[in-house]
Residue frames relative to the residue before (quaternion, step in Angstrom):
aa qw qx qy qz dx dy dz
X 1.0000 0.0000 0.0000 0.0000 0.00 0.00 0.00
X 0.2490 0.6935 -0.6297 0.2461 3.69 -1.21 0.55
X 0.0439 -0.8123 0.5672 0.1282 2.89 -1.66 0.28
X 0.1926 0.8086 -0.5522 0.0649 4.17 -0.24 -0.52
X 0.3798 -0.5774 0.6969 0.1914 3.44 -1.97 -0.20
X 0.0929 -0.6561 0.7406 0.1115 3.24 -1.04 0.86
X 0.2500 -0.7830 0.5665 -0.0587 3.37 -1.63 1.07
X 0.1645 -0.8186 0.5446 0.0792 3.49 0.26 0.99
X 0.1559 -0.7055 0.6395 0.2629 4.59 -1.10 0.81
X 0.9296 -0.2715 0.1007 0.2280 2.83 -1.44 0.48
X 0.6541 0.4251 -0.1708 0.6019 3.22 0.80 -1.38
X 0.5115 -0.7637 0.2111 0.3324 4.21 1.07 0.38
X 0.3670 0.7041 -0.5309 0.2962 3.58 1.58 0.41
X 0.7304 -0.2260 0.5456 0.3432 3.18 -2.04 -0.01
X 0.0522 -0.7454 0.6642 -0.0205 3.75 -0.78 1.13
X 0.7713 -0.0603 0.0655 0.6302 3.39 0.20 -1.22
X 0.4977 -0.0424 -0.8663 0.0054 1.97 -2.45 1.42
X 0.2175 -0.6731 0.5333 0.4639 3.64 -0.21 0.21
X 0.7412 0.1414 -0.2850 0.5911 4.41 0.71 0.13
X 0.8161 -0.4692 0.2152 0.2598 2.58 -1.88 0.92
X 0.4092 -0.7454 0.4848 0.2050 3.29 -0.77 0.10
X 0.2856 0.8811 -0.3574 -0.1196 3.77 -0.32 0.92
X 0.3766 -0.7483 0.4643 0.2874 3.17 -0.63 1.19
X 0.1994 -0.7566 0.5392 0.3115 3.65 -1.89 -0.45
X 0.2816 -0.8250 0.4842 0.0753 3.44 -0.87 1.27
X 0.7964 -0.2563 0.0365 0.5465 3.74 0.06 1.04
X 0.8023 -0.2489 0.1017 0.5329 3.78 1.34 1.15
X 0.5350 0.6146 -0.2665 0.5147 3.04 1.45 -0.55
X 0.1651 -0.6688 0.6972 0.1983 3.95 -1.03 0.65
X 0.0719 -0.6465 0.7549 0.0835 3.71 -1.41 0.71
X 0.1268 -0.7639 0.6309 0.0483 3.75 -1.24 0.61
X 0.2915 -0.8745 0.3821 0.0661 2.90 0.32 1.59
X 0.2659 -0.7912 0.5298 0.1502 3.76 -0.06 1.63
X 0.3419 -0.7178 0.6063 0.0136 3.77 -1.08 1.11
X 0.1482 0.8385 -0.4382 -0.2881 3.29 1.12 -1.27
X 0.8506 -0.2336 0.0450 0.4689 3.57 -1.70 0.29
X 0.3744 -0.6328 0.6238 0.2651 3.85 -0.93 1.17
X 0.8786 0.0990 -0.1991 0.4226 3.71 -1.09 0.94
X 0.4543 0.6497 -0.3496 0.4993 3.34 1.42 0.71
X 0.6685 -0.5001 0.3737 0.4042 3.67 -0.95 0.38
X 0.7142 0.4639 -0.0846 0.5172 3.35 0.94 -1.54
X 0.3676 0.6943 -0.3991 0.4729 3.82 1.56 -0.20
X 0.5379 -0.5367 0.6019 0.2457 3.38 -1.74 0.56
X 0.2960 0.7780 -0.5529 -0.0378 3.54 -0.65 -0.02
X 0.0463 -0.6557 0.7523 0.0448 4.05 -1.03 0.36
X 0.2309 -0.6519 0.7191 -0.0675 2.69 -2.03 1.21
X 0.4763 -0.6951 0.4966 0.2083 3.54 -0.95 1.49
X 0.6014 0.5334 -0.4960 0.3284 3.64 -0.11 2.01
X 0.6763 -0.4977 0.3087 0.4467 3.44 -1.38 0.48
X 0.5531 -0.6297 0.4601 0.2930 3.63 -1.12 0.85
X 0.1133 -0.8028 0.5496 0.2016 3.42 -1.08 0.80
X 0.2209 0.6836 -0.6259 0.3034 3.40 0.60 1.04
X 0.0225 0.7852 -0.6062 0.1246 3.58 -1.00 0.90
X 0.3385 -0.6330 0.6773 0.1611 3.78 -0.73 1.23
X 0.4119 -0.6521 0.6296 -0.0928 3.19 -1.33 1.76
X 0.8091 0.0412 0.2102 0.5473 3.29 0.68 -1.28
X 0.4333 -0.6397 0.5465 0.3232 3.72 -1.06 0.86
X 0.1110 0.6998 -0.7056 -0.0029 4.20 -0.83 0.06
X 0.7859 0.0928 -0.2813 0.5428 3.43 -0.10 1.79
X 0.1784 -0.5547 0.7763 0.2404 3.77 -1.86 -0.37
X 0.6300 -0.4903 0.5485 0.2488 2.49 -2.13 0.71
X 0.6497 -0.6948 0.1126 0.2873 3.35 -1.47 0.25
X 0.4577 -0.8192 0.3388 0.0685 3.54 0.20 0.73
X 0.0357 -0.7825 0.6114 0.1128 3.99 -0.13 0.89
X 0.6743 -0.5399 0.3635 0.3488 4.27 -1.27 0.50
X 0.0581 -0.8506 0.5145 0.0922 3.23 0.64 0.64
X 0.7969 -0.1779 0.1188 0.5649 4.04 0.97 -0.25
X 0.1780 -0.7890 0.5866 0.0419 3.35 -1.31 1.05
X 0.2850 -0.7053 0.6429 0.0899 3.52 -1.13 1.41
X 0.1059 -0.6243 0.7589 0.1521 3.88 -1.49 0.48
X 0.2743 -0.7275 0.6035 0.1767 3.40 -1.35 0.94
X 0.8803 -0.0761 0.1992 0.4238 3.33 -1.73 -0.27
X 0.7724 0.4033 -0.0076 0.4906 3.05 0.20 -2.74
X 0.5899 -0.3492 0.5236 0.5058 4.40 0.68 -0.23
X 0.5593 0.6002 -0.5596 0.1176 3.96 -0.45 -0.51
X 0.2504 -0.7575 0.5294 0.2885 3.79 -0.01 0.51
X 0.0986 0.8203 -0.5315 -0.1871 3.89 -0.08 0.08
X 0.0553 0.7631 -0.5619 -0.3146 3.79 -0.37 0.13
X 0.4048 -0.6154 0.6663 0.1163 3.35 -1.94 -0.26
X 0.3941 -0.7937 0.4630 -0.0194 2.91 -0.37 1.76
X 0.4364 -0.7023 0.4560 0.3292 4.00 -1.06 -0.11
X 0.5649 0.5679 -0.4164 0.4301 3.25 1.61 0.90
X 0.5454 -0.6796 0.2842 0.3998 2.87 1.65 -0.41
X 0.3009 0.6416 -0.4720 0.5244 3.24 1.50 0.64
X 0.1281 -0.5568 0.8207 0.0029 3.95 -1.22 0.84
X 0.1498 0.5833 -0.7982 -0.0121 3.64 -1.55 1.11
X 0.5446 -0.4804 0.6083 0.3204 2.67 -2.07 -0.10
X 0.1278 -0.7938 0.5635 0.1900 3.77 -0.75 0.95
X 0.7723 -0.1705 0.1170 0.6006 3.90 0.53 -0.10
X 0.3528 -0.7056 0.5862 0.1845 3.12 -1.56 -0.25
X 0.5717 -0.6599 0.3986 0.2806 3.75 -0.93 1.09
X 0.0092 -0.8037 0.5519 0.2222 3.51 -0.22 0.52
X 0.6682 -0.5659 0.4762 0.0802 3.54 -1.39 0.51
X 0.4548 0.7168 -0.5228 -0.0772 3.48 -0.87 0.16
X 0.4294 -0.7571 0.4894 0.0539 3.64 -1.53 0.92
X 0.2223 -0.7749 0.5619 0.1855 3.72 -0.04 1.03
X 0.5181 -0.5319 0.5893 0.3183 3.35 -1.60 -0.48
X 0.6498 0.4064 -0.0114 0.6422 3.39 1.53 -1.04
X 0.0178 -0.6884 0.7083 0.1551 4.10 -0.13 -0.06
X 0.6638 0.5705 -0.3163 0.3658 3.19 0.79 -1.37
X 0.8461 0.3136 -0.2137 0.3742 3.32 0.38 -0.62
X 0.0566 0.7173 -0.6057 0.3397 3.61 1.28 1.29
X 0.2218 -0.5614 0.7379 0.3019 3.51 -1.46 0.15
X 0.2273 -0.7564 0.5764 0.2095 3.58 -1.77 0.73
X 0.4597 -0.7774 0.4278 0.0361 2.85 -0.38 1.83
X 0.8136 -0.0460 0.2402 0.5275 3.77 1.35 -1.23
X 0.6262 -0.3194 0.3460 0.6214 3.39 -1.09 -0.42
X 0.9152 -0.1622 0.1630 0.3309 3.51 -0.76 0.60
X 0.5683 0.4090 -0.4514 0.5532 2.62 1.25 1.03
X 0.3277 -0.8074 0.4842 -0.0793 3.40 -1.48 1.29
X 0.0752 -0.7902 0.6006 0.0960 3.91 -0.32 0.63
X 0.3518 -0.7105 0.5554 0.2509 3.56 -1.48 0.83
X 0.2196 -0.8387 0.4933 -0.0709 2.87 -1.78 1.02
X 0.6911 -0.4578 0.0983 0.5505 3.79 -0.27 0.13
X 0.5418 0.6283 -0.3791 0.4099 3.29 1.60 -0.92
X 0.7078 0.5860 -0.3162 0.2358 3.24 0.44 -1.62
X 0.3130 -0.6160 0.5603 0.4569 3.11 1.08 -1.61
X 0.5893 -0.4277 0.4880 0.4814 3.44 -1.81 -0.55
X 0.5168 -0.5606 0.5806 0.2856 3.26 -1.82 1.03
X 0.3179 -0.6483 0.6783 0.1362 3.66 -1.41 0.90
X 0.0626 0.8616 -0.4990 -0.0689 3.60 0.06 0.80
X 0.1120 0.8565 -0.4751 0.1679 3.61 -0.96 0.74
X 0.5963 -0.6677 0.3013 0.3283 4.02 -0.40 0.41
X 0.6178 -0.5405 0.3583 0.4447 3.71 -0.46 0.50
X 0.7079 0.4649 -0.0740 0.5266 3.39 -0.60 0.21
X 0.7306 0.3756 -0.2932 0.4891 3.84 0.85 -0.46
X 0.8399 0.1580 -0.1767 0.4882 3.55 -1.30 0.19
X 0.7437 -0.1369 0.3719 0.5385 3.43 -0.79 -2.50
X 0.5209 0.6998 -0.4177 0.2538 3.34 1.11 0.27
X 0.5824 -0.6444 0.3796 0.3185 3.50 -0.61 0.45
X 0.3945 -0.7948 0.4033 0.2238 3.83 -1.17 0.20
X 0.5035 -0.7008 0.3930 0.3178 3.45 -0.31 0.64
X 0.0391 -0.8156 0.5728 0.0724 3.52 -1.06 0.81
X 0.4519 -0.7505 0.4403 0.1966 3.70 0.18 1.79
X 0.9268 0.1392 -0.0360 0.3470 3.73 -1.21 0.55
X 0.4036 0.7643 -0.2834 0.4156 3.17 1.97 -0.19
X 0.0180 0.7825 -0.5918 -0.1926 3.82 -0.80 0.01
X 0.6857 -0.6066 0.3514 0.1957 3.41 -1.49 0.92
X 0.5227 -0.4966 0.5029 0.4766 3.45 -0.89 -0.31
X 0.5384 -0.6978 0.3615 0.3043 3.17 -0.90 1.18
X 0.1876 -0.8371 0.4792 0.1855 3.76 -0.82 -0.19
X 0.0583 0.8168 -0.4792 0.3159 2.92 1.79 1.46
X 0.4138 -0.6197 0.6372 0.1968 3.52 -1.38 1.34
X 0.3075 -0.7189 0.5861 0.2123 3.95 -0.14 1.34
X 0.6757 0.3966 -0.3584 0.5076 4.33 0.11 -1.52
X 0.7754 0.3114 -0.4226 0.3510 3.79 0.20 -0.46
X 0.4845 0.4801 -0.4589 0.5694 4.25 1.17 -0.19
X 0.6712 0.5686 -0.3256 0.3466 3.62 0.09 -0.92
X 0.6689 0.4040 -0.2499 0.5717 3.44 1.71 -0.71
X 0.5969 0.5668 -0.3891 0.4135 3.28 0.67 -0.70
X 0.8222 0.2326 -0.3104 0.4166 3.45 0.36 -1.20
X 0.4902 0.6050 -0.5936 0.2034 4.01 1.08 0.14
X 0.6009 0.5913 -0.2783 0.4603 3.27 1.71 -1.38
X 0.5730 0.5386 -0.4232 0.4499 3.94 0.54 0.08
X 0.6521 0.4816 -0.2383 0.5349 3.34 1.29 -1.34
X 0.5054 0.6387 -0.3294 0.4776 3.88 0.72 -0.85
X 0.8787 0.2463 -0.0244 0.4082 3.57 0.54 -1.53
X 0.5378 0.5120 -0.4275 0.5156 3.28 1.89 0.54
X 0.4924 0.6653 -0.3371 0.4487 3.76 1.63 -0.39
X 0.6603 0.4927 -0.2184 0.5230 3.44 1.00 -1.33
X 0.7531 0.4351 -0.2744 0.4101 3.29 0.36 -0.79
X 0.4080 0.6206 -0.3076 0.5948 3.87 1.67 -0.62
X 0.7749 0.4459 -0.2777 0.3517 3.85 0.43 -1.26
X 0.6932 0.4573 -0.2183 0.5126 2.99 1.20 -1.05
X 0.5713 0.5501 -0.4488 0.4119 3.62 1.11 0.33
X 0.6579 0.4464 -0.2195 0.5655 3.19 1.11 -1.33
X 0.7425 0.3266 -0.5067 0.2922 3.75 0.44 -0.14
X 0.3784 0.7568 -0.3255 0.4221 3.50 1.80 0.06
X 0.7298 0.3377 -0.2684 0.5304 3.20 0.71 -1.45
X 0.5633 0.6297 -0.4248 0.3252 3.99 1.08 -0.19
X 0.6598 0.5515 -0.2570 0.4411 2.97 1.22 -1.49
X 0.6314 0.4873 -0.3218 0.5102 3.97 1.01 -0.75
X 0.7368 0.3129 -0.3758 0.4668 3.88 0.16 -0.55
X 0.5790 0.5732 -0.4492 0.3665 3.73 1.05 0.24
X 0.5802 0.6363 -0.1764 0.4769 3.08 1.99 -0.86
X 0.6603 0.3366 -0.3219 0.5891 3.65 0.89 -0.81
X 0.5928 0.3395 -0.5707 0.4557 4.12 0.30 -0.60
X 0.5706 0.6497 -0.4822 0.1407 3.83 0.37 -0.73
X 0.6712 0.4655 -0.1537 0.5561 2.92 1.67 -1.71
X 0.6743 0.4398 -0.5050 0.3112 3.86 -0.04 0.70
């Protein structure tokens, strides 16, 4: 901690402090060496515009993922809000001898097994491996005889329910002619 003004006279030497100055930096004392006012080795500042000038950029500001693109070959690139586009990895690939003989581990997910053979792993786009189509969607793998039930039994139980309106609304207009 510390604080002061340094003050530079005219001619651009080191005016005030006339002694060093020491500050402290997490316990630490620093004495903060000026050296000889009007000497080479002297502080000195001069009342003008800085010629320091950036030549070249060497970095970006920081930047959050603002969106992410998959190509052909797997490459994941994303695109920041600085405008910077990287590559972030690449999909790898793998090819059985056997699909059939994957174990199914989950929803779409699949573990290899003796049947299958050894996975042959490799990048879209390389050898026999297949290519990636981004944003696309597959053929479904919808069980057709088990939807086909579902929605007869829905239909089945929207009839029944229809009957039991109309015999409702029967059973009431028999009631009001009853009552005249």
């Amino acid at each position: 901690t510390g604080s002061g003004t340094v003050t530079f006279d005219a001619s651009g030497n080191l005016a005030t402090p006339a002694t060093a100055p020491t500050i402290n930096v997490a316990g630490t004392d620093i004495t903060l060496d000026f050296g000889e006012p009007g000497s080479i080795s002297g502080l000195s500042q001069f009342a003008s515009a800085s010629t320091a000038v950036a030549r070249e950029q060497d970095g970006y500001t920081s930047g959050d993922l603002e969106r992410i693109s998959i190509s052909p070959t797997g490459e994941i690139t994303g695109a920041f809000t600085n405008g910077v586009t990287l590559t972030l990895g690449q999909i790898a690939l793998a090819d059985f001898n056997n699909p059939g003989g994957l174990i199914r581990t989950g929803d779409n997910m699949y573990s290899v097994s003796p049947n299958s053979g050894a996975p042959v792993l490799g990048f879209a786009g390389e050898g026999s491996q297949s290519h990636i189509i981004s944003g696309a969607l597959e053929m479904s793998n919808v069980d057709l005889a088990q939807e086909f039930t579902s929605m007869i039994t829905a239909q089945r139980g929207f009839q029944s329910n229809a009957r039991v309106i109309s015999t409702s609304d029967e059973m009431l207009q028999e009631l009001v002619n009853l009552s005249r």
